[in-house]
C-alpha positions as CSV (number, residue, x, y, z in Angstrom):
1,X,0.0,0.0,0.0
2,X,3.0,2.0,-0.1
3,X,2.2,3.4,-3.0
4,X,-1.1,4.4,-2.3
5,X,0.5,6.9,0.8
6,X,-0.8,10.4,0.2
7,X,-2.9,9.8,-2.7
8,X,-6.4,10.8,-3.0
9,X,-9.5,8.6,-2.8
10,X,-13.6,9.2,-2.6
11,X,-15.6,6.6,-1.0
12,X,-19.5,7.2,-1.7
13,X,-22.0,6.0,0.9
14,X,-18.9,6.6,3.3
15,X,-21.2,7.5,6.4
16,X,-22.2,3.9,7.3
17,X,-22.0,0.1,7.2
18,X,-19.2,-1.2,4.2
19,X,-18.3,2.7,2.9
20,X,-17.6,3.7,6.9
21,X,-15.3,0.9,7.3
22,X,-13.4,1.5,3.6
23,X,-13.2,4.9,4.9
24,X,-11.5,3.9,8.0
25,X,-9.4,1.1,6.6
26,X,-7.4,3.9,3.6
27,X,-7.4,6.4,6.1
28,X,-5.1,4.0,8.0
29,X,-3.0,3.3,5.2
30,X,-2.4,7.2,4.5
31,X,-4.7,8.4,2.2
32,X,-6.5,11.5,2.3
33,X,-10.1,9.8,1.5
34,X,-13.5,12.2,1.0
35,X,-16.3,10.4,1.7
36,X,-19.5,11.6,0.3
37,X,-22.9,10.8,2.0
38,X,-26.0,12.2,2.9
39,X,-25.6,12.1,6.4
40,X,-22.1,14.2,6.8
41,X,-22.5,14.4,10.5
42,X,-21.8,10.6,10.8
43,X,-18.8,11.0,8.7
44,X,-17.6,14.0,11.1
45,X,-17.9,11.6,13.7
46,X,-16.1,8.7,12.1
47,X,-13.2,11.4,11.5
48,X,-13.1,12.3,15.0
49,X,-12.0,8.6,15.7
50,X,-9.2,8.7,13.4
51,X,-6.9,11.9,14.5
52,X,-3.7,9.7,15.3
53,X,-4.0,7.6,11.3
54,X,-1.6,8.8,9.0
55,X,-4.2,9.9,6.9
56,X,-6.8,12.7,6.2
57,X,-10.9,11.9,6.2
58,X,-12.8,14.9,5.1
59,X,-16.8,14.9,4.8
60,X,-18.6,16.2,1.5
61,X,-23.1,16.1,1.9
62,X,-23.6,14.5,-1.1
63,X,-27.5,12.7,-1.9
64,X,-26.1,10.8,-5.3
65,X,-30.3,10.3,-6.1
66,X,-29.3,13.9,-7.9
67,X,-26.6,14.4,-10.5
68,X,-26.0,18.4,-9.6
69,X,-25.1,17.4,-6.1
70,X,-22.2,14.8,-7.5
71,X,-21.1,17.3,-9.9
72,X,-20.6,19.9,-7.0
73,X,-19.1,17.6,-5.1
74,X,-16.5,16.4,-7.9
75,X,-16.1,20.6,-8.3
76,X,-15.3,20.9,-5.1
77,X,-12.8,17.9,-5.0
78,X,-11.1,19.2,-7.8
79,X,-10.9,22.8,-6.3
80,X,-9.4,21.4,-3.5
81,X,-7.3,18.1,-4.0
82,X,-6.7,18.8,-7.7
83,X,-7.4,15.5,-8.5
84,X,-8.2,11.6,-7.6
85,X,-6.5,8.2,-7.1
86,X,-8.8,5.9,-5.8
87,X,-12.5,5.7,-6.5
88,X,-14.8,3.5,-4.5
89,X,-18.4,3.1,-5.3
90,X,-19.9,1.8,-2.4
91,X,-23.7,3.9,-2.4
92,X,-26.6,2.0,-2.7
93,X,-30.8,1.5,-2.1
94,X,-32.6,-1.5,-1.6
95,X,-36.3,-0.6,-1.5
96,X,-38.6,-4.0,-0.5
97,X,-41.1,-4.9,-3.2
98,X,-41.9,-7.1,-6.0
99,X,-42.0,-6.7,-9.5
100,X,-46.0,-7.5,-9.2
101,X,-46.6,-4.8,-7.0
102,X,-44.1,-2.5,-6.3
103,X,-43.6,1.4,-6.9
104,X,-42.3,2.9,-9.8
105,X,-40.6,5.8,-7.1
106,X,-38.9,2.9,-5.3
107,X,-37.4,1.3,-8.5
108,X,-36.1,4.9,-9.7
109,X,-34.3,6.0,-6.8
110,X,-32.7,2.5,-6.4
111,X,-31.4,2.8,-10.3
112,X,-30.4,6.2,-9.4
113,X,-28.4,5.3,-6.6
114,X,-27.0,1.9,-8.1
115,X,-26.8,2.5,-11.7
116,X,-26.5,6.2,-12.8
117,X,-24.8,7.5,-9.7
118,X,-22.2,4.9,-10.7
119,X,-21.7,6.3,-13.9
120,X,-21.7,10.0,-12.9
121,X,-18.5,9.3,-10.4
122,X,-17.1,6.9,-12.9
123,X,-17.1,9.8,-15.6
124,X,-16.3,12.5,-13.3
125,X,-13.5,10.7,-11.0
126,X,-11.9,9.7,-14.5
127,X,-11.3,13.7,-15.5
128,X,-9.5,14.1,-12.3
129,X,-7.4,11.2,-13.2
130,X,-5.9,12.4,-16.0
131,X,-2.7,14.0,-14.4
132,X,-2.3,10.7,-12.3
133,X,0.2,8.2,-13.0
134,X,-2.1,5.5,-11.8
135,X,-5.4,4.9,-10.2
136,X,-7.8,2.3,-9.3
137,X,-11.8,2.6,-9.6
138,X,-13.8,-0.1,-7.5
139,X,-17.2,-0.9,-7.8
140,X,-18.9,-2.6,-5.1
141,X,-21.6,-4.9,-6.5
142,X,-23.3,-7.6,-4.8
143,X,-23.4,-11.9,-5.6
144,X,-26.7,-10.7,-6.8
145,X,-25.3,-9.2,-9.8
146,X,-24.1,-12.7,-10.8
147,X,-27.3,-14.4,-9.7
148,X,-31.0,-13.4,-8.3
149,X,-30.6,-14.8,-4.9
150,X,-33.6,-17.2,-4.4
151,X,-35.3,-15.5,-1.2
152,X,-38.5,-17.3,0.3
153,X,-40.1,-14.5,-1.0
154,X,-38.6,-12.7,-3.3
155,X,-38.9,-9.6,-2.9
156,X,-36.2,-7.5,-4.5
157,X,-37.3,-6.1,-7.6
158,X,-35.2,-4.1,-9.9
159,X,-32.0,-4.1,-7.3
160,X,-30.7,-7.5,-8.8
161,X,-31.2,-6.2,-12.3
162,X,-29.0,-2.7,-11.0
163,X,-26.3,-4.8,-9.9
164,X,-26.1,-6.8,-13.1
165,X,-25.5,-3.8,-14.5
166,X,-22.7,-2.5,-12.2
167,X,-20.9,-5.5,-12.9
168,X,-21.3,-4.5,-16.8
169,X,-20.6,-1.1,-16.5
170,X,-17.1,-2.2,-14.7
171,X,-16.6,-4.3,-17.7
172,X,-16.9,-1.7,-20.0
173,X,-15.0,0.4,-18.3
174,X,-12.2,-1.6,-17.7
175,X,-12.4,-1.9,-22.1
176,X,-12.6,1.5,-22.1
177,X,-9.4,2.3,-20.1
178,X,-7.3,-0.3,-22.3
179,X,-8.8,1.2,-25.7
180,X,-7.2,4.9,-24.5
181,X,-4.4,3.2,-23.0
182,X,-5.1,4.8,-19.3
183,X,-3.5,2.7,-16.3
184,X,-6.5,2.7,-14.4
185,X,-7.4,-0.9,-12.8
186,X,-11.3,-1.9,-12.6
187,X,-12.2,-3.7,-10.1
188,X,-16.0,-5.4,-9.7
189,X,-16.5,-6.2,-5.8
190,X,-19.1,-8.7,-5.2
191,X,-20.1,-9.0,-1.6
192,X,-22.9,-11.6,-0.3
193,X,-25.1,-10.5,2.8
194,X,-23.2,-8.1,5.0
195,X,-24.3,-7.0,8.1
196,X,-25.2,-3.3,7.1
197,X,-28.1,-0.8,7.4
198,X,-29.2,-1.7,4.2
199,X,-29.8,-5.2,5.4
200,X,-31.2,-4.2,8.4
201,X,-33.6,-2.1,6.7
202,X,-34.5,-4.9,4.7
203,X,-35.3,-7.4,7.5
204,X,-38.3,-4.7,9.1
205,X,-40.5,-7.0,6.8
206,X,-43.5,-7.8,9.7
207,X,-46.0,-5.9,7.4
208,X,-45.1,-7.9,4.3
209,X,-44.1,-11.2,5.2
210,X,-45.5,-13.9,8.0
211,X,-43.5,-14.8,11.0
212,X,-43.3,-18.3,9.4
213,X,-41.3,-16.4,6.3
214,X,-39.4,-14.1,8.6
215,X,-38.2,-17.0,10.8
216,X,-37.3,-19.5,7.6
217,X,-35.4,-16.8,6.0
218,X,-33.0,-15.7,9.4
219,X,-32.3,-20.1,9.2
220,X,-30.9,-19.2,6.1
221,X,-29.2,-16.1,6.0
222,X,-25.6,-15.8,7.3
223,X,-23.5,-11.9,7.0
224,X,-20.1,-10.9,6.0
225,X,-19.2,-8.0,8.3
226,X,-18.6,-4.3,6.6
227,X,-14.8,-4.9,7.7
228,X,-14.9,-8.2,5.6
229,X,-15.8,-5.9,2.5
230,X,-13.2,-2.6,3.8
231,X,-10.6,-6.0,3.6
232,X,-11.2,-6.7,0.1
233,X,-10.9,-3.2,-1.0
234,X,-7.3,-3.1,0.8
235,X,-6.6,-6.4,-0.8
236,X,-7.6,-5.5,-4.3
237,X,-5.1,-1.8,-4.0
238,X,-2.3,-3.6,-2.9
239,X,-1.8,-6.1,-5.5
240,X,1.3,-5.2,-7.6
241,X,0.8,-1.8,-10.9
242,X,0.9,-4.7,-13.3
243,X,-1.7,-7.1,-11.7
244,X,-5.5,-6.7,-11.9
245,X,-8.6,-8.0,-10.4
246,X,-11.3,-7.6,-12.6
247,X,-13.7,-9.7,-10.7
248,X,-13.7,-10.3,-6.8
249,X,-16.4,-12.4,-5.2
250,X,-16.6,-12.8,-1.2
251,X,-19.6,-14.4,0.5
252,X,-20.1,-15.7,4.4
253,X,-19.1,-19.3,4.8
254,X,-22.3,-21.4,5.0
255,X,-24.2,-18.8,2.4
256,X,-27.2,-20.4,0.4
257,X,-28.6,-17.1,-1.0
């Protein structure tokens, strides 16, 4: 990680669960890291625990549902920092529903969120990585962007579908960085269930499910940790300029989703 010492990173959906702990784990290896998130008073908070770590975490309020508030915030990053290293896109919705009954809203916002706010940073994190030597963009997906976990019921709608398409967009991206020659590793992160908000949100299910569903799903469900995740991040950086993983896929032992 040597290398990575000083440089600049953004971490989105830093103010919680996996992008709290990437946060943490670069600003221990040096980096300055800006971590965007709705909620900037969490990520004041997580700074406050980190004053003796070589590096630097400073807070930008970003909602990524609206492209003008990424585009300020890549401004502002530029303005400041003068450009970017590391890019980690770690954001993301899951709004409970099916694809019988569910609201258009709650399928927007999670393709804002987990498609087109991925884009936006992609494209905008790339133009400050034009006067870098190197850098490294990250997409954390999910195992359902590989498969549509079979739930008992199944109730996740479009979000599947958006992570099958972050796991394309880091495939075209990674062909776009060879066509103009840029050293820029992609990276698509897979995690399976991990212990985060998002999940926990998920499991308040009593008005949509029966107590026999709720219980046979907990039998079945086992977590990665957000630290597990922040690991494979740190992993993933450290491998060696001429080595890239395109494609990493962690999941809790015992997992049958």
């Amino acid at each position: 990680m040597e290398r990575w010492a000083g440089k600049v990173a953004v971490v989105t959906g830093a103010s919680s669960g996996i992008g709290a702990a990437v946060a943490k784990a670069l600003v221990k290896k040096g980096l300055t890291v800006i971590g965007l998130a709705r909620r900037k008073d969490r990520v004041l908070r997580l700074n406050a625990e980190l004053s003796d770590c070589p590096g630097t975490l400073c807070a930008r309020e970003c909602d990524l549902s609206k492209e003008e508030n990424i585009l300020e915030a890549f401004r502002w990053i530029k303005d400041e920092w003068g450009g970017v290293d590391v890019l980690v896109n770690n954001a993301g919705v899951l709004r409970l529903s099916t694809l019988t009954d569910g609201s258009t809203d709650d399928w927007r916002q999670t393709l804002d969120v987990n498609v087109l706010a991925v884009c936006i940073c992609v494209r905008e994190c790339l133009k400050l990585m034009e006067n870098r030597p190197f850098g490294h963009i990250i997409n954390v997906c999910s195992v359902a962007g590989h498969r549509v976990p079979n739930l008992i019921p199944l109730f996740l709608n479009v979000y599947p579908a958006s992570k099958h398409a972050v796991r394309a967009i880091s495939d075209t991206l990674r062909l776009e960085c060879t066509r103009d020659k840029r050293k820029i590793k992609v990276t698509n992160l897979s995690p399976g269930t991990v212990a985060t908000e998002i999940v926990k949100d998920a499991e308040n299910l009593s008005e949509r499910l029966s107590a026999e569903d709720i219980a046979e799903l907990g039998r079945h469900t086992v977590y990665l940790q957000p630290q597990d995740v922040a690991d494979a991040v740190s992993y993933v950086l450290e491998t060696p300029p001429h080595v890239e993983i395109r494609e990493l896929i962690i999941e809790p032992l015992g997992a049958l989703f």
